[in-house]
C-alpha positions as CSV (number, residue, x, y, z in Angstrom):
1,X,-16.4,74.4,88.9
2,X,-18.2,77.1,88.0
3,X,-15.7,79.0,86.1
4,X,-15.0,75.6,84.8
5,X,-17.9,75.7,83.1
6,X,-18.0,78.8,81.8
7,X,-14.6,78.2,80.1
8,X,-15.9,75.3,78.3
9,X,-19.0,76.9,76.9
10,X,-16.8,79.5,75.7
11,X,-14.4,77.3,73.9
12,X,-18.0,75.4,72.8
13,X,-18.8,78.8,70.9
14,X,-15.5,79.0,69.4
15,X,-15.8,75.6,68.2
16,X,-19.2,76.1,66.3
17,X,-17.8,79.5,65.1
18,X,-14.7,77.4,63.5
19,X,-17.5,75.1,62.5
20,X,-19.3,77.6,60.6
21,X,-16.2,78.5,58.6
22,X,-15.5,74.7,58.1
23,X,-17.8,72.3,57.6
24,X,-20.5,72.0,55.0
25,X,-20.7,69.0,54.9
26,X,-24.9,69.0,56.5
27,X,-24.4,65.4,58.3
28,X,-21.0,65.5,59.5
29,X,-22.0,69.3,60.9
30,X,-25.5,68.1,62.7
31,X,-23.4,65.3,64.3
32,X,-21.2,68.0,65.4
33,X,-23.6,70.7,66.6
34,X,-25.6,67.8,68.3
35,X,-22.7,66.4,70.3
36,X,-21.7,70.3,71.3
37,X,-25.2,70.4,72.7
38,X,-24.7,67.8,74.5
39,X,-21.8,68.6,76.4
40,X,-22.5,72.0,76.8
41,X,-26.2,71.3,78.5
42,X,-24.9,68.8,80.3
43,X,-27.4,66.3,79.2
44,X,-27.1,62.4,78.2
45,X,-29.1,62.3,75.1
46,X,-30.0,64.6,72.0
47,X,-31.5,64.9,68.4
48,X,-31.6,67.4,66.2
49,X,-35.2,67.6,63.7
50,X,-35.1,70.0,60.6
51,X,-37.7,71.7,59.1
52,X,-37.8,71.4,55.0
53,X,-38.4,74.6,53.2
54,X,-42.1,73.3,52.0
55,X,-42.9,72.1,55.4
56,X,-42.8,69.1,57.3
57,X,-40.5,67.9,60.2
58,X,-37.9,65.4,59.8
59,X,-35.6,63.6,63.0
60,X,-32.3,64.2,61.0
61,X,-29.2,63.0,63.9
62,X,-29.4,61.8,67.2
63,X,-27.2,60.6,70.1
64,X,-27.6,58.2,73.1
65,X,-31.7,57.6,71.7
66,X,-32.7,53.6,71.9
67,X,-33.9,53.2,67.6
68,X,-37.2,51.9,68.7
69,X,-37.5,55.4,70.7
70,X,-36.3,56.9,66.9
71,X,-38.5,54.8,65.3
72,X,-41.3,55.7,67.4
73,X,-40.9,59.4,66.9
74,X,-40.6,59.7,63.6
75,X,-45.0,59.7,62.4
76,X,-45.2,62.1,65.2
77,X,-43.1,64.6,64.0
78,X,-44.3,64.1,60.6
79,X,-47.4,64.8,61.9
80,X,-46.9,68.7,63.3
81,X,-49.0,70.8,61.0
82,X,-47.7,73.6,58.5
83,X,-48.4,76.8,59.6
84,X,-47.0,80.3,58.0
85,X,-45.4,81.3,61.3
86,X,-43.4,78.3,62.4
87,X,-41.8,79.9,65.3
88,X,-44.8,80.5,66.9
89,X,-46.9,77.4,66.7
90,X,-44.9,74.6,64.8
91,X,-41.6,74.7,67.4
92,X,-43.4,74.9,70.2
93,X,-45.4,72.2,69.3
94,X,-42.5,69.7,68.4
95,X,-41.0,70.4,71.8
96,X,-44.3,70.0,73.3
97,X,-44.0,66.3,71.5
98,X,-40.5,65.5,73.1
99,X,-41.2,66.6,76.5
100,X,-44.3,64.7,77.1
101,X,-42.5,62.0,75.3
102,X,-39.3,62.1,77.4
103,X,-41.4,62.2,80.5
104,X,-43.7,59.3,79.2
105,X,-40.8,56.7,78.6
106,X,-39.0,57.7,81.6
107,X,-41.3,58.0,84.4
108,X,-40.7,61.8,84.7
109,X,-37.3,61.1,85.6
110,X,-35.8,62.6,82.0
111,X,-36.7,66.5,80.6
112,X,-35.9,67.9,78.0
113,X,-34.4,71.7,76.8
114,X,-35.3,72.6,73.6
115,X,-33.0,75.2,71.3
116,X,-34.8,76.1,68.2
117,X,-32.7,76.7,64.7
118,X,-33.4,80.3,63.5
119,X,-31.3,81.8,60.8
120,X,-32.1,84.8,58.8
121,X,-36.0,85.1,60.0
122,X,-36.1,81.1,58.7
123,X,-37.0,78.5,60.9
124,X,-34.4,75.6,60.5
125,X,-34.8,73.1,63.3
126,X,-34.7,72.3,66.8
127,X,-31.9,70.7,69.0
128,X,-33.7,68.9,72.0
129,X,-31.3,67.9,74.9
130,X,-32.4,65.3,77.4
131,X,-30.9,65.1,81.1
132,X,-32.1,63.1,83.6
133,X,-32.2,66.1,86.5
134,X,-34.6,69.7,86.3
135,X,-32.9,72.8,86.3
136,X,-33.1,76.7,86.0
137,X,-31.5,78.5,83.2
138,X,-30.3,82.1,84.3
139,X,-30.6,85.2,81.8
140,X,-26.4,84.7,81.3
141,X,-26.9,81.4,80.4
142,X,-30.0,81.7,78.3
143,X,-28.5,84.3,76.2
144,X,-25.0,82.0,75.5
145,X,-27.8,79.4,74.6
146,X,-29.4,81.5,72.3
147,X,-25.9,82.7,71.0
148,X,-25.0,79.1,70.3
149,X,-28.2,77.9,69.2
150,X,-28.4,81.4,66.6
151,X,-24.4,80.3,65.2
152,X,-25.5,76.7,65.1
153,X,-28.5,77.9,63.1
154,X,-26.3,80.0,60.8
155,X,-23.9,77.0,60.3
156,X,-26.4,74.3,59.0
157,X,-28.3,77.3,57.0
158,X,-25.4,77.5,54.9
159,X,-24.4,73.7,54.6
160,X,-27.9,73.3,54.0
161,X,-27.4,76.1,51.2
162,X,-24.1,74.0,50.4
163,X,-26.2,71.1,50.0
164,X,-28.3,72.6,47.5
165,X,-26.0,74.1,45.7
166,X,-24.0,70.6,45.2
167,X,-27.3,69.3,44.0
168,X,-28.4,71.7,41.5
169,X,-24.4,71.0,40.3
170,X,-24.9,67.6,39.8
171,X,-28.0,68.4,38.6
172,X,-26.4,70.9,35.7
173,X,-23.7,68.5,35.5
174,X,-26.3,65.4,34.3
175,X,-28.2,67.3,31.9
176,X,-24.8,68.7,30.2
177,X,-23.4,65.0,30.3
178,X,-26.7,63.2,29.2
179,X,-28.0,65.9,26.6
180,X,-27.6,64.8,23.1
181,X,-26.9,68.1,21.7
182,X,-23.2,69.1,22.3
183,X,-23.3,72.4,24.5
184,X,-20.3,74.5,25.0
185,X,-19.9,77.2,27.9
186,X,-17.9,79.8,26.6
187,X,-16.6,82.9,28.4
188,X,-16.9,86.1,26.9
189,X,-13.6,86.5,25.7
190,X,-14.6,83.2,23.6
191,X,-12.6,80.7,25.8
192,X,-14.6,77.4,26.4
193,X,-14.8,76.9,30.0
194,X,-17.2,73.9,29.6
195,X,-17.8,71.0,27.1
196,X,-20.3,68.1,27.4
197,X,-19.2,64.9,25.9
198,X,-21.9,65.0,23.1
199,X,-19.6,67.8,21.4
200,X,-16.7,66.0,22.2
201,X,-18.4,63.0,20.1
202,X,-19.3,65.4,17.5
203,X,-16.1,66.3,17.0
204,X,-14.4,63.2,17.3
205,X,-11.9,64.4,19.6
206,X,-11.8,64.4,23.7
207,X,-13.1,66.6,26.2
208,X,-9.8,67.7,27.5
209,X,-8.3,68.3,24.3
210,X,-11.7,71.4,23.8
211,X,-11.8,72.8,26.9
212,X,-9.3,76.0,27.8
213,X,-9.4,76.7,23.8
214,X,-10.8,79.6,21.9
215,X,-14.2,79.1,20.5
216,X,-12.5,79.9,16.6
217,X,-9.9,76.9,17.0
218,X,-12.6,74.3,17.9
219,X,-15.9,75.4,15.7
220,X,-14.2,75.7,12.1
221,X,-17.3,76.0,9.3
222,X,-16.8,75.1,6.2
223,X,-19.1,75.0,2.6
224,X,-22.6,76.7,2.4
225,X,-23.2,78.7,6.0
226,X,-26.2,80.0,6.7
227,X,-26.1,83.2,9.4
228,X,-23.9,85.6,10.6
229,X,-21.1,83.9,12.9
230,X,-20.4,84.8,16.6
231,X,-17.5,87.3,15.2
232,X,-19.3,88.9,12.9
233,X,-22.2,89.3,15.0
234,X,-20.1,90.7,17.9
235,X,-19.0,93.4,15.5
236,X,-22.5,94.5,14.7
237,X,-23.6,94.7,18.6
238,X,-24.6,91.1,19.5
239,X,-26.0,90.6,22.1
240,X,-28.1,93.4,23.0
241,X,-30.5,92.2,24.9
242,X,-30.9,88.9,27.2
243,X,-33.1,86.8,25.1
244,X,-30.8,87.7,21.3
245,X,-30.0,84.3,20.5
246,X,-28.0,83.9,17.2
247,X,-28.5,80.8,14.5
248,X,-25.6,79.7,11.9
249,X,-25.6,76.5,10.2
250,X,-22.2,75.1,8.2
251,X,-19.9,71.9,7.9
252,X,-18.1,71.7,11.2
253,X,-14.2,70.8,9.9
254,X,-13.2,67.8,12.1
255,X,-10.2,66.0,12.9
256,X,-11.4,62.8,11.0
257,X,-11.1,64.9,7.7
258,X,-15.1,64.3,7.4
259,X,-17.3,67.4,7.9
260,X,-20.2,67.5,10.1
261,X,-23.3,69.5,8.5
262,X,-24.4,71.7,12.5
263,X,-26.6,74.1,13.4
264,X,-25.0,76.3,16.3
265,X,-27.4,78.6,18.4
266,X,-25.8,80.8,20.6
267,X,-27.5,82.0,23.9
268,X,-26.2,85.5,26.0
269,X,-25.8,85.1,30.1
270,X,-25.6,89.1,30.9
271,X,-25.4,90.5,34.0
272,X,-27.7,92.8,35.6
273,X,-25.9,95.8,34.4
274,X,-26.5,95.0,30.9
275,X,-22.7,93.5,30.5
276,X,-22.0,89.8,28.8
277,X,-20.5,87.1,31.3
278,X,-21.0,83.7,29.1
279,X,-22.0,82.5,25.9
280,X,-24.0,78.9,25.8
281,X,-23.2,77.5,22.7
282,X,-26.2,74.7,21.8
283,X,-24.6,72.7,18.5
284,X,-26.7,69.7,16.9
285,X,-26.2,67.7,13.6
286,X,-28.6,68.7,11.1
287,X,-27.4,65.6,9.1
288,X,-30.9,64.5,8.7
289,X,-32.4,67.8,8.3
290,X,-29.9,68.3,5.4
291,X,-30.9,64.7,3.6
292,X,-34.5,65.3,4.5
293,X,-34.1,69.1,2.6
294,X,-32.6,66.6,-0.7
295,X,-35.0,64.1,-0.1
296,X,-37.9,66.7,-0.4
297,X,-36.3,68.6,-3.4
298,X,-35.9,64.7,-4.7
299,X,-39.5,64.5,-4.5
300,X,-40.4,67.4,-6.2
301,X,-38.3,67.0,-9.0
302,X,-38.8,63.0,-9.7
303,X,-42.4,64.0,-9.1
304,X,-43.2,66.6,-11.3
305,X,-41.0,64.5,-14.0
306,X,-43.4,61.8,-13.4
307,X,-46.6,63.2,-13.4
308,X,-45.6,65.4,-16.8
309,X,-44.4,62.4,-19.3
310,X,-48.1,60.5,-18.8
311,X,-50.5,63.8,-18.2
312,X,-48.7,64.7,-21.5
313,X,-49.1,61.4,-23.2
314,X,-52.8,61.0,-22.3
315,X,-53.8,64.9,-22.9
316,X,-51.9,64.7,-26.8
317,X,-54.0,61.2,-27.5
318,X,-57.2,62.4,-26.1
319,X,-56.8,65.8,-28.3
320,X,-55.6,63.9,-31.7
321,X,-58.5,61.4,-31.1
322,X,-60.9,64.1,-30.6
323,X,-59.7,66.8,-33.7
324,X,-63.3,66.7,-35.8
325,X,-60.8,67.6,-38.9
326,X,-59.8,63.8,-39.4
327,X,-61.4,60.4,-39.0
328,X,-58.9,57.4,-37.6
329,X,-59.7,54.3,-38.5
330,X,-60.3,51.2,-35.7
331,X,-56.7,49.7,-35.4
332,X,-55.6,53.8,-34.3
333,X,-58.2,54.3,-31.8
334,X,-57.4,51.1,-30.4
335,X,-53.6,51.4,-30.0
336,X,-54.3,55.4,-28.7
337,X,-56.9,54.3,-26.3
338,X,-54.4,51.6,-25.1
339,X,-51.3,54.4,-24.9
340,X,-54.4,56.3,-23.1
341,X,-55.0,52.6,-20.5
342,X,-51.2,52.1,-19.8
343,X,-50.5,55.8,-18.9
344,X,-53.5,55.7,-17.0
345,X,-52.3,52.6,-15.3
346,X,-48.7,54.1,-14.4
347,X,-50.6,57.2,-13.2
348,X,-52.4,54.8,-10.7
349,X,-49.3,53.1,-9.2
350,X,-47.7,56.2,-8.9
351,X,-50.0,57.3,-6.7
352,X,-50.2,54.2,-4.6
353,X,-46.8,54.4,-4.6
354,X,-46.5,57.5,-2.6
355,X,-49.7,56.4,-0.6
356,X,-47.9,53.4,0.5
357,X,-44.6,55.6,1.3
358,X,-46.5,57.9,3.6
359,X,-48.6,55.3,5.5
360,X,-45.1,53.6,5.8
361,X,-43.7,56.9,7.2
362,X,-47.0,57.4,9.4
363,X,-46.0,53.6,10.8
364,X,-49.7,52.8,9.0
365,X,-48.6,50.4,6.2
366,X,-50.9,47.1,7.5
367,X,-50.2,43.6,7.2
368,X,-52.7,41.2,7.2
369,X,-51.1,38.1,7.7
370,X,-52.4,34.6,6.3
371,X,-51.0,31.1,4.9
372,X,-49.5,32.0,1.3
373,X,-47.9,29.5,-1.1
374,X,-45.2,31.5,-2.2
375,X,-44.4,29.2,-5.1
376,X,-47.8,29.0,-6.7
377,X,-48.3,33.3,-6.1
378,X,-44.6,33.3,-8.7
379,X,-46.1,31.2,-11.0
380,X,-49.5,33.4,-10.8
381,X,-46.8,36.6,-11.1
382,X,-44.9,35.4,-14.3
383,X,-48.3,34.6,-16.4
384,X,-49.2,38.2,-15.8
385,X,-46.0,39.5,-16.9
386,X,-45.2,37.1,-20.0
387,X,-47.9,39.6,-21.6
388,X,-46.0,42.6,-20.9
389,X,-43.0,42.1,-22.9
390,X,-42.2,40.8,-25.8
391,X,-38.5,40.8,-25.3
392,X,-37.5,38.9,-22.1
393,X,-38.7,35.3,-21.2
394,X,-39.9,35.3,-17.4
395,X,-40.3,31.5,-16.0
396,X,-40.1,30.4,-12.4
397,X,-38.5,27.2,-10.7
398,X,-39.5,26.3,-7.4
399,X,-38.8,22.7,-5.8
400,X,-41.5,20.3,-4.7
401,X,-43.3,20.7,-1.7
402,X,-42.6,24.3,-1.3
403,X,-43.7,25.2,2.1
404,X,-46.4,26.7,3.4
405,X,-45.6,30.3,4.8
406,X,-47.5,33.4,6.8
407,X,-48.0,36.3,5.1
408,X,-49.7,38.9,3.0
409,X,-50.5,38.1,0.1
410,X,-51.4,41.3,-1.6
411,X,-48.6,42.8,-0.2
412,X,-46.0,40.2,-1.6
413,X,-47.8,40.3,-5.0
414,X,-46.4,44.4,-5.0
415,X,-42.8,43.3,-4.5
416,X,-43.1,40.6,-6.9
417,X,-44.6,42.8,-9.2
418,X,-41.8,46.0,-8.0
419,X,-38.9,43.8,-8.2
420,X,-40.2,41.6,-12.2
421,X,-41.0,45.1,-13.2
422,X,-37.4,46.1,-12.1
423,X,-35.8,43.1,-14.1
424,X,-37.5,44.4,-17.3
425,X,-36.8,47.7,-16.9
426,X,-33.3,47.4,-16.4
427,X,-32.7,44.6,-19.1
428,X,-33.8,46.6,-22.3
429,X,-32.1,44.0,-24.6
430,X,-34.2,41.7,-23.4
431,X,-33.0,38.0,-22.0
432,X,-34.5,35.4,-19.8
433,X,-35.7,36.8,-16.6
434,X,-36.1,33.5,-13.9
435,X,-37.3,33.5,-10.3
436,X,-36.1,31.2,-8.1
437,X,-37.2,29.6,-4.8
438,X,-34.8,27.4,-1.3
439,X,-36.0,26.1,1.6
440,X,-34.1,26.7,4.1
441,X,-34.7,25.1,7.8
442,X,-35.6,28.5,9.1
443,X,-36.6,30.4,6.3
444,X,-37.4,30.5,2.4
445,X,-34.9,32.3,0.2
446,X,-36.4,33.9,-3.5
447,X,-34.6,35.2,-6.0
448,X,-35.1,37.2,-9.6
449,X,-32.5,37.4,-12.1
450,X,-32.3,39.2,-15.1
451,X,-29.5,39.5,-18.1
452,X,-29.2,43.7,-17.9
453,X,-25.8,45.1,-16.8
454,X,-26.5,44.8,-13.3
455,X,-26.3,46.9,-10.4
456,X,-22.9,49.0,-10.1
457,X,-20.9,48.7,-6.3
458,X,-21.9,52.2,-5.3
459,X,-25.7,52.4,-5.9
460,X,-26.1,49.0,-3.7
461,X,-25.9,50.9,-0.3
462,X,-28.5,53.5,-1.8
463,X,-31.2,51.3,-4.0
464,X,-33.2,50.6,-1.1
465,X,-33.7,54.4,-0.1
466,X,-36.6,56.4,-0.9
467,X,-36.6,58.2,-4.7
468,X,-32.8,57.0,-4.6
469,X,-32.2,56.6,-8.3
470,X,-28.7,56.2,-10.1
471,X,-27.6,59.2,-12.5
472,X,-27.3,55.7,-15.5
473,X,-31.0,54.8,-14.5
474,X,-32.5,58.7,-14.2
475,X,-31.0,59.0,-17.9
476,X,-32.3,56.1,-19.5
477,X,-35.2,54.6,-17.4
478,X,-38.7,56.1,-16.2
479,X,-39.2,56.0,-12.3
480,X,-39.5,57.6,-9.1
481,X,-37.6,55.4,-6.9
482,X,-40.3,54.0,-4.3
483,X,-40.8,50.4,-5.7
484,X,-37.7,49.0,-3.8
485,X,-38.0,50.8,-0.9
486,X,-41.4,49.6,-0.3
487,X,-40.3,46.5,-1.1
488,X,-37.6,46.5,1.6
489,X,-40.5,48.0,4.3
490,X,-42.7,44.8,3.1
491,X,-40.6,42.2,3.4
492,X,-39.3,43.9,6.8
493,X,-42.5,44.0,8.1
494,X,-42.4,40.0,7.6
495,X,-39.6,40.0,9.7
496,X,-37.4,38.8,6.3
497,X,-34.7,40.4,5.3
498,X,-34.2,41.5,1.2
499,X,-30.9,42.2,-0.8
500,X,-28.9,42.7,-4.1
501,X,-26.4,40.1,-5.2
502,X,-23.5,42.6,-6.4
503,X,-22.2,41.1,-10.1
504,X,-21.7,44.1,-12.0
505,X,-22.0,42.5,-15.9
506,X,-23.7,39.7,-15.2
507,X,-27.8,40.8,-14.7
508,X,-29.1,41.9,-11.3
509,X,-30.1,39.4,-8.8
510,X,-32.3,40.5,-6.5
511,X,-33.5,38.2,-3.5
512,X,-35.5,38.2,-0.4
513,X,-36.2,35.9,3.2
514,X,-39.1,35.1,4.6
515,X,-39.3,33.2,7.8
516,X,-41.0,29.7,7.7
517,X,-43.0,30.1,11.0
């Protein structure tokens, strides 16, 4: 029998050596390792419980244990204390647990033989056999206990390494797939080894069709480019040290035939002898940094234009009314002085204007809600402007029994006053300028029309936007393009909804909703 026994313990170490070689799969190779014990001790129960790197000891597999023995043991081996030498005091103690345990549920009829899980000077575990007889180890079979319990060790160190190493895959491999940037891996001879799909979007083409290609077939710039590209760059040196990052911006060429304004950073991977293994490519669409660049050189320009005509205006009026060379009789004092109020006036709204604008970009524009009669604020809206122009005849037609809605009243009154001050504007000739008012189950519809040429098919998408203004207006009209885009914010903010009526040669017909409740 004896010989017997040896033969299988031999074959047992072959086994785990196989193992080692295997399996790294962590489960599958516990279950293994635990049911090897097992056998080879001779015993009719195990488990094996694994120390985690921070501390703290887990019951990870077990074989032939009742659950409500599993369940049991569980808080007490969470319980064993950290301590900086775990071979010394923390293994000893959780066998210390499962022999007084063993012996407490079985009347001292079961003990237990504890292998602990050492690999590289690290504490991994314990495998703790139960068998139902006592018996004496000799120094032969201690040592092939040790020998199996050290390649058993070895084996779930590196499954457990394994294990990691999967994770911080998946790990890499969400972040790629779920960053919005699009990031490309490229080798250093320029091949893309890895794509995420947000470049693959970008593009407009698929993953598989990017990755195996050269970095210069896929990222094609075109128009104004700002930087050196990766070429160019490698020429000069790049990279020469770790942290050299390079910038380029440029329209990315795409399949669709539109180009893509991007900004491509590209990051060095070098080994430790200084020599360059990958490039990280990090590309993002500057689409919004581009339009916010236009919309801030916009600004400037409608701006300064602004602020010039009526400064001008005011400062020549101020200095003819104040020359001590000439005397101006009542009648030209009063019509300066009123040049003087107006520009003053414009000067005002201007800057309210652009108030407005930035609390509305701050997410600060308030609305103090209240019951409004809609109809009766028209009516109130065309008596003010009657005096404004001799030219065009501004009326309003409501139906009886207008309801009743909730709003803010001062801050209708500015898109009244934006969108009538519109209708003149743009009807120079002059004409009948009419606001309109339906009830609607759900909502009340109004409407200003006016007799100018109306609005051409390709400003409609843009006349909302902030200092959009068509090349026809900028030419012949004074401006600087806020009044219907804080018109859109206000009705918006009343949960309404506010459009253009496209009938190009036939006045401009603006209208906006507001719910009734």
């Amino acid at each position: 029998m004896l010989p017997d026994f040896r033969v299988r313990q031999r074959d047992y170490l072959l086994e785990i050596s196989r193992t080692l070689t295997q399996e790294l799969n962590l489960d599958k190779l516990l279950a293994r390792i635990l049911y090897i014990s097992v056998e080879m001790l001779a015993g009719q129960a195990g488990l094996i419980a694994l120390r985690a790197e921070q501390g703290g000891w887990t019951l990870s597999t077990f074989q032939g244990i009742p659950p409500a023995f599993v369940r049991y043991l569980d808080p007490l081996l969470s319980e064993v204390s950290d301590h900086e030498d775990p071979a010394r005091f923390e293994i000893p103690e959780v066998n210390r647990i499962l022999q007084t345990l063993a012996q407490s549920v079985s009347w001292g009829l079961l003990t237990g033989v504890g292998l602990p899980l050492i690999a590289r000077n690290r504490v991994i575990g314990v495998i703790f056999i139960f068998r139902n007889y006592l018996g004496a180890f000799s120094p032969i079979d201690r040592a092939l206990l040790q020998s199996f319990a050290d390649q058993a060790a070895i084996a779930v160190f590196n499954a457990q390494l394994y294990t990691q190493t999967s994770r911080q895959k998946q790990r890499l491999d969400a972040l790629l797939d779920s960053a919005a940037d699009g990031i490309l891996l490229l080798a250093n001879n320029h091949i893309i080894e890895r794509c995420n799909p947000a470049f693959a979007r970008l593009l407009g083409i698929g993953v598989a069709e990017i990755q195996g290609k050269r970095h210069e077939e896929i990222i094609v710039l075109s128009g104004r480019q700002q930087g050196l590209t990766l070429e160019k760059a490698e020429a000069g040196g790049w990279p020469l040290t770790p942290n050299a990052t390079l910038y380029i911006e440029g329209d990315l060429e795409r399949k669709s035939g539109l180009p893509l304004p991007i900004g491509i950073t590209y990051a060095p991977l070098l080994s430790s002898d200084g020599n360059l293994l990958n490039i990280i490519a990090t590309v993002r669409d500057i689409t919004h940094f581009r339009q916010a660049e236009e919309i801030k050189t916009t600004f400037v320009s409608v701006i300064s234009h602004e602020l010039k005509t009526p400064v001008a205006l005011i400062k020549g009026y101020v200095a003819t009314l104040r020359r001590e060379d000439a005397t101006w009789d009542w009648e030209v004092v009063r019509d300066s002085l009123q040049v003087i109020e107006e520009e003053a006036d414009r000067l005002t709204e201007l800057i309210e204007n652009l108030l407005d604008a930035s609390r509305l970009q701050a997410g600060a524009l308030k609305i103090n809600m209240s019951d409004v009669a809609i109809d009766q604020l028209a009516f109130r809206m065309v008596e003010r402007f009657r005096t404004q122009s001799s030219k065009h005849t501004i009326a309003a037609d409501f139906p009886a029994n207008f309801p009743i809605i909730l709003g803010d009243e001062e801050r209708l009154s500015q898109v009244f006053s934006n969108l009538i001050s519109n209708a003149i504007k743009y009807s120079p000739e002059g004409g009948e300028i009419k606001i309109t008012g339906q009830v609607r189950p759900d909502q009340v519809i109004i409407c200003i029309l006016d007799q100018g040429p109306g609005v051409a098919p390709e400003d409609i998408p843009h006349i909302f936007d902030r200092f959009y203004r068509s090349d026809n207006a900028v030419k012949t009209t004074k401006g600087a393009g806020l009044g219907l885009f804080l018109a859109r914010a206000i009705i918006e903010a009343h949960h309404g909804k506010i459009w253009v009526d496209p009938k190009p040669g036939e006045g401009a017909r603006m209208c906006f909703s507001l719910p009734r409740s």
